[in-house]
C-alpha positions as CSV (number, residue, x, y, z in Angstrom):
1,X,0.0,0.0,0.0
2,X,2.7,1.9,0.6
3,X,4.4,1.5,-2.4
4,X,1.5,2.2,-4.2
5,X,0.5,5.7,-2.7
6,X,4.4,6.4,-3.8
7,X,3.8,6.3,-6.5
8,X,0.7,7.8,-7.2
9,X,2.2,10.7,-5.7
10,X,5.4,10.6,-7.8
11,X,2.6,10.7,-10.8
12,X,0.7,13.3,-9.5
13,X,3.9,16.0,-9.7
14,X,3.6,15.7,-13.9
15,X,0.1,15.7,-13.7
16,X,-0.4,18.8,-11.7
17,X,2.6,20.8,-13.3
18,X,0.0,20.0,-16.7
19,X,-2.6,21.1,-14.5
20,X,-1.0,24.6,-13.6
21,X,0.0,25.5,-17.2
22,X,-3.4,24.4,-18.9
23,X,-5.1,26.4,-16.5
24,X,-3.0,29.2,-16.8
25,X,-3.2,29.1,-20.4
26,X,-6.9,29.6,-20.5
27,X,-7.0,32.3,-17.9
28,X,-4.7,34.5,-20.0
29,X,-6.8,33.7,-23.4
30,X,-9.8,34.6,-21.0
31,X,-11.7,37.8,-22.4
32,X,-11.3,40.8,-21.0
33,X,-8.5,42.9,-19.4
34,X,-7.9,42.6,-15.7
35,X,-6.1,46.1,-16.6
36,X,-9.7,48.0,-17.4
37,X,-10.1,51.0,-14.9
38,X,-14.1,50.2,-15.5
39,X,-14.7,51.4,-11.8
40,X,-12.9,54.9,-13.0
41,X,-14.6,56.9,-14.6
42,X,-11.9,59.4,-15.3
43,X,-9.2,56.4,-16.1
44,X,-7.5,57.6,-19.3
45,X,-5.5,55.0,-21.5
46,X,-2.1,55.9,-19.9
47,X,-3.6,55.1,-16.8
48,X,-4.9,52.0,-18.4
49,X,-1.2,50.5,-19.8
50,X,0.4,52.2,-16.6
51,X,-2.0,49.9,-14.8
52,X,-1.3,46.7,-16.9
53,X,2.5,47.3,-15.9
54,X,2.3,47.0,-12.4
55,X,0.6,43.8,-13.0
56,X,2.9,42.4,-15.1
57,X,0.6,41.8,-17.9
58,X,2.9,43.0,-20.5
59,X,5.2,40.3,-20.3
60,X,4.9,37.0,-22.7
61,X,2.6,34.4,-21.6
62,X,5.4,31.9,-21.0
63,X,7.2,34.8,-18.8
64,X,4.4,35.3,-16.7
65,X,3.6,31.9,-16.4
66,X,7.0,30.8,-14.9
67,X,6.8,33.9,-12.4
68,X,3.5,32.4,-11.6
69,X,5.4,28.8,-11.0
70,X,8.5,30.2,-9.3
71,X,6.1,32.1,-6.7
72,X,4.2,28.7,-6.0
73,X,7.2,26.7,-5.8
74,X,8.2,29.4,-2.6
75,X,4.7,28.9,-1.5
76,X,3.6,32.7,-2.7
77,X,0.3,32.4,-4.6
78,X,0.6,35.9,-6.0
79,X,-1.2,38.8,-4.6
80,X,-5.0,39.6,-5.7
81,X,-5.2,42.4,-8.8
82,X,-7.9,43.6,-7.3
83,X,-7.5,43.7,-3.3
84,X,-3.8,43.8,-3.5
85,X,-3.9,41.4,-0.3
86,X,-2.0,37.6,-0.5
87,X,-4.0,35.4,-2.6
88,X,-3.1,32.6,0.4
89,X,-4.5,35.0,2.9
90,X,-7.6,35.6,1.3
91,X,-7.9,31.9,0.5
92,X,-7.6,30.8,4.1
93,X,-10.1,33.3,5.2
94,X,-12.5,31.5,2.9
95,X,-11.5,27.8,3.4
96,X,-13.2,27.1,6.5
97,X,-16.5,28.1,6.0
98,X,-16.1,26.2,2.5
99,X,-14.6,23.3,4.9
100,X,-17.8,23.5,7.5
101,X,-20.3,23.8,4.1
102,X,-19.0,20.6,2.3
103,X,-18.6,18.6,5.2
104,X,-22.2,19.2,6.5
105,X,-23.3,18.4,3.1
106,X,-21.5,14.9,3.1
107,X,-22.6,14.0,6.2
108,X,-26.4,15.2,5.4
109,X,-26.3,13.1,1.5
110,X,-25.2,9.8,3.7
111,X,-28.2,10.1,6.2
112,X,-30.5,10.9,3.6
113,X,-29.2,8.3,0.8
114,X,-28.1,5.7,3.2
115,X,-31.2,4.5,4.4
116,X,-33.8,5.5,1.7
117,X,-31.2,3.4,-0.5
118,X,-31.5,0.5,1.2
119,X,-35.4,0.6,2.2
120,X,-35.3,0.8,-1.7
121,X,-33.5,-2.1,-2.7
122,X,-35.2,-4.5,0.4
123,X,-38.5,-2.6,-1.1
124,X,-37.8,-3.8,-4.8
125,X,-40.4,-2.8,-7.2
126,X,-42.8,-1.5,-4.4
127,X,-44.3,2.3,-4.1
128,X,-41.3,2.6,-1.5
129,X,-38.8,1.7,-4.2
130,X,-40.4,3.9,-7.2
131,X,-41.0,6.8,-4.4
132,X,-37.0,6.7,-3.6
133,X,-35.7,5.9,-7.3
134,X,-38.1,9.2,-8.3
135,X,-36.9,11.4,-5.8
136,X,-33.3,10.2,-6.4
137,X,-34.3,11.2,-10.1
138,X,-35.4,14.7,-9.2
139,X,-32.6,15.2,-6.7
140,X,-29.8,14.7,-9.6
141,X,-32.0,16.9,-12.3
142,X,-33.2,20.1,-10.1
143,X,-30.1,22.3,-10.3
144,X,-28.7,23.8,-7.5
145,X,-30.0,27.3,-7.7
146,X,-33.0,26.7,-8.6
147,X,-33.5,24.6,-5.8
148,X,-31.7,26.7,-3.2
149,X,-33.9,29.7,-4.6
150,X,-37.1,27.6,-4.4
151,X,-35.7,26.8,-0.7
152,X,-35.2,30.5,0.0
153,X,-38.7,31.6,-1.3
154,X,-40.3,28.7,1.0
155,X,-38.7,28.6,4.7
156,X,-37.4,32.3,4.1
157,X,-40.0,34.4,2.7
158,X,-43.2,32.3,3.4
159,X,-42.7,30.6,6.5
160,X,-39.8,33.3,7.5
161,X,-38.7,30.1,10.0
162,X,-34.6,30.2,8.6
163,X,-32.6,32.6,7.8
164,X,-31.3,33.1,4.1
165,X,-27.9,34.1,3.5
166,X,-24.6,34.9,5.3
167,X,-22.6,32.9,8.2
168,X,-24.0,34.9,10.9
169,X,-26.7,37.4,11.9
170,X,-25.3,41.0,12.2
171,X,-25.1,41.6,15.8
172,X,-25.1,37.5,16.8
173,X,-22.2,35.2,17.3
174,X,-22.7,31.2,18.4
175,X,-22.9,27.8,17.4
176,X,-26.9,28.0,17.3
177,X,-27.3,30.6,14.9
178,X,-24.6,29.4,12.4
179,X,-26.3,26.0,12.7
180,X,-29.3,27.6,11.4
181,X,-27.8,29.6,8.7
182,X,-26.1,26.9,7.5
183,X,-29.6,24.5,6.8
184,X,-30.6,25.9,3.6
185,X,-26.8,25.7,2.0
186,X,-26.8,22.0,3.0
187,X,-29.8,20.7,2.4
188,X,-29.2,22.3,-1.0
189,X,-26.1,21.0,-1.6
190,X,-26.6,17.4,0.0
191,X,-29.7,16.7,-1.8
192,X,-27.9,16.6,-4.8
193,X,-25.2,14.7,-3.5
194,X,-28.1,12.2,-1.7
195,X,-29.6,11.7,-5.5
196,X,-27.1,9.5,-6.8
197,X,-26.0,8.6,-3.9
198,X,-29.4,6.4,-3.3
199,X,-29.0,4.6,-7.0
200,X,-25.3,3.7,-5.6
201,X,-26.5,2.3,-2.1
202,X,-29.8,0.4,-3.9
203,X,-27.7,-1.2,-7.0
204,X,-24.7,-2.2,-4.4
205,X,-27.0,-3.8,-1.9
206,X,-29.4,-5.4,-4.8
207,X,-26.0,-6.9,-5.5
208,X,-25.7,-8.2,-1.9
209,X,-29.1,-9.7,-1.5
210,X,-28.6,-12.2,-4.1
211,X,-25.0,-13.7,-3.0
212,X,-25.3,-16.9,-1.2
213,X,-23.8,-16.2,2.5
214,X,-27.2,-14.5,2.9
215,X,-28.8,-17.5,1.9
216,X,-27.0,-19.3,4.4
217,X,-28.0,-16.6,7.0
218,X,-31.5,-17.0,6.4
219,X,-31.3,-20.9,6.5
220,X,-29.6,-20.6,9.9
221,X,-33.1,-19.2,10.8
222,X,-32.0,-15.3,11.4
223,X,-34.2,-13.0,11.4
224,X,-34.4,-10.4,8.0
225,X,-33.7,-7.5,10.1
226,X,-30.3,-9.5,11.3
227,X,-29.7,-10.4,7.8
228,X,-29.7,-7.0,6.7
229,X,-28.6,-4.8,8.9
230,X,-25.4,-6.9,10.1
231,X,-24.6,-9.3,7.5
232,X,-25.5,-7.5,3.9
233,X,-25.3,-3.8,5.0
234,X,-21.5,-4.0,5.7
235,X,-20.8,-5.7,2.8
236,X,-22.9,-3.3,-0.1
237,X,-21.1,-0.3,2.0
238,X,-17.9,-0.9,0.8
239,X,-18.1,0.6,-2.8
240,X,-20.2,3.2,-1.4
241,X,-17.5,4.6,1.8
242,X,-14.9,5.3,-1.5
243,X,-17.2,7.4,-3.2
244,X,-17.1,9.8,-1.2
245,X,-13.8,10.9,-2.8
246,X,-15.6,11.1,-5.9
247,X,-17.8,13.7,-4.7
248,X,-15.5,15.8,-4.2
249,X,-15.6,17.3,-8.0
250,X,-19.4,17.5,-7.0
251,X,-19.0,19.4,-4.4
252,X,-16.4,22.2,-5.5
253,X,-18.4,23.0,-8.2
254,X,-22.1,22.4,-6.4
255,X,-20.3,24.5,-3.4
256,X,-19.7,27.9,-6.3
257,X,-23.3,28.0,-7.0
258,X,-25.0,27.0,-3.5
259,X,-22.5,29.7,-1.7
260,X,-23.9,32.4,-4.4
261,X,-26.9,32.0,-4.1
262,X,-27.2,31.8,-0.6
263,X,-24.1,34.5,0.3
264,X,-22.2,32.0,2.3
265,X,-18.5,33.8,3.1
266,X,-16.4,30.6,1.1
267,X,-14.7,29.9,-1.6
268,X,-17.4,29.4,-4.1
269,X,-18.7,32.9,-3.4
270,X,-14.5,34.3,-4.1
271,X,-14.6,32.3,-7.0
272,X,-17.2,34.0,-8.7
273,X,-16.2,37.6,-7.8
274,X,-12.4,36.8,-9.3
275,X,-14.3,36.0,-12.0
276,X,-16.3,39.3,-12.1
277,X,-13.4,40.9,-11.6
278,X,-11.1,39.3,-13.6
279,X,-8.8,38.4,-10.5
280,X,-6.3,35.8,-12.2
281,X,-4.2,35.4,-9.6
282,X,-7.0,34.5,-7.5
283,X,-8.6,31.7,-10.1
284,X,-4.9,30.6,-10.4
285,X,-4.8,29.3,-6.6
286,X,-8.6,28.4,-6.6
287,X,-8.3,26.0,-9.3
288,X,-4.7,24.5,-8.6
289,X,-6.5,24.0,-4.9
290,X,-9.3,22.1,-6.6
291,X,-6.5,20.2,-8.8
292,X,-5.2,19.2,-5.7
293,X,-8.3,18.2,-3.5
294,X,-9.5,16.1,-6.6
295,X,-6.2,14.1,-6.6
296,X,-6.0,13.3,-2.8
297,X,-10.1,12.2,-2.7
298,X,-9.0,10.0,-5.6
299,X,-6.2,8.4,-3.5
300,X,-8.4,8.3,-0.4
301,X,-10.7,6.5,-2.7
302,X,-8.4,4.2,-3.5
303,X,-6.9,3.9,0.1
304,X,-10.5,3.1,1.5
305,X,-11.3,0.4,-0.6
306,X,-8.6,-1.5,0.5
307,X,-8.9,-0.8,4.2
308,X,-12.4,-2.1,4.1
309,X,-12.0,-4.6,1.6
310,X,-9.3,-6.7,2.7
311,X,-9.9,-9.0,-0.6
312,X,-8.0,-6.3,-2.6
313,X,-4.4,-5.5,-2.5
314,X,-2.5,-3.0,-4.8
315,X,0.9,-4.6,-6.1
């Protein structure tokens, strides 16, 4: 095992150098002009190119983009065009809310899916199982915003009962009230994630049922609940703990739009003002950090599957 996550991080160095230049190569062929004085006014072209000089845009793309990879290789990030702070400070400002968001949401998709997935698959062909395969169905389709919107409208404008955007309420500090700002972003985000996650759970135990130890379990003269629940259950879970670093993709992306919509402080919401504002250096570090947090979830993948499944060994 060892050896083996070796060298998938000897791999990963080529992979993620690609990474870093394709993504740099289509920021810089991005329209627009991170040098427009657009909130000026009175910004004349001089100030315009004097502008694009302090950022270094005048240099060729292959300049720019090693002064990029020499600054990352000495753990400097580069320096926002439009805030002039670190890109790293911002970024870690913005990770732990984005941290606190995602995990909530995993959690909230595996006791959602979990059991509705498994009802489903005991349930075969019943109303139960074309209830759960439905909602599944509707969970994956409804995008993001236009179910957190839908959310908002509902339990924020009808019902008033939750409140709809931001970490906090101004004047208010706690555990309690970020708990509650934080149940419309999740149940946003984890519903999605809970959609295919229940096909996953119902396909992996279906696979279970059928096998013959459980045949055996039942001829011993358990009981079904016994059967299930100790026997089949820990053995259709082990495909479904390794997704979990599959979601992650899901989530980065789900996590831009739900934090949007719903003005959570993260780095979804950052994401889309560099974009606004055509903050490169800012998209640089967002999307080599979401380079990097797909790799590792596909090693931890990878990892889990063989810790729970001691059939499989990687040579």
């Amino acid at each position: 095992m060892f050896q083996y996550i070796s060298r998938r991080l000897l791999i990963s160095i080529p992979v993620l150098l690609g990474v870093t230049f394709l993504n740099f190569l289509l920021i810089y062929f991005a329209p627009g002009d991170p040098s427009e004085l657009s909130q000026n006014p009175n910004a004349t072209e001089a100030d315009r190119i004097l502008r694009k000089e302090m950022l270094g845009l005048n240099d060729p793309f292959i300049i720019q983009y090693l002064k990029w990879f020499y600054g990352l290789l000495h753990g400097d990030l580069g320096t926002s065009f439009t805030s002039f702070q670190p890109v790293a400070t911002m970024i870690m400002e913005r990770l732990g809310p984005t941290l606190i968001l995602m995990v909530s949401s995993v959690v909230v998709s595996y006791l959602i899916a979990i059991p509705i997935g498994i009802l489903s698959a005991v349930k075969q062909y019943s109303w139960m199982d074309y209830i759960a395969t439905t909602g599944s169905f509707l969970g994956v389709s409804i995008p993001n915003f236009f179910f957190g919107l839908g959310s908002i409208y509902i339990f924020g404008v009808v019902f008033g009962i939750l409140p709809t955007g931001g970490m906090n309420t101004v004047g208010q500090s706690g555990v309690g009230d970020l708990l509650l700002h934080l149940i419309l972003p999740t149940l946003t985000l984890g519903t999605a994630l809970a959609g295919g996650m229940v096909r996953y759970v119902r396909s992996s135990v279906l696979e279970v049922l059928g096998l013959d130890f459980l045949r055996t379990a039942r001829a011993k003269g358990m009981r079904e609940a016994v059967v299930i629940n100790k026997h089949a259950l820990k053995n259709a879970l082990i495909p479904i703990i390794t997704i979990v670093g599959m979601d992650i993709p899901l989530l980065i992306g789900g996590s831009v739009i739900v934090e949007t919509v719903f003005q959570w402080p993260g780095m979804g919401q950052l994401t889309i003002q560099s974009i606004l504002s055509r903050d490169y250096p800012t998209l640089m570090a967002i999307n080599l950090i979401a380079a990097v947090c797909v790799f590792l979830g596909n090693i931890w993948a990878d990892v889990m599957y063989a810790a729970v499944d001691p059939r499989v060994k990687y040579n």
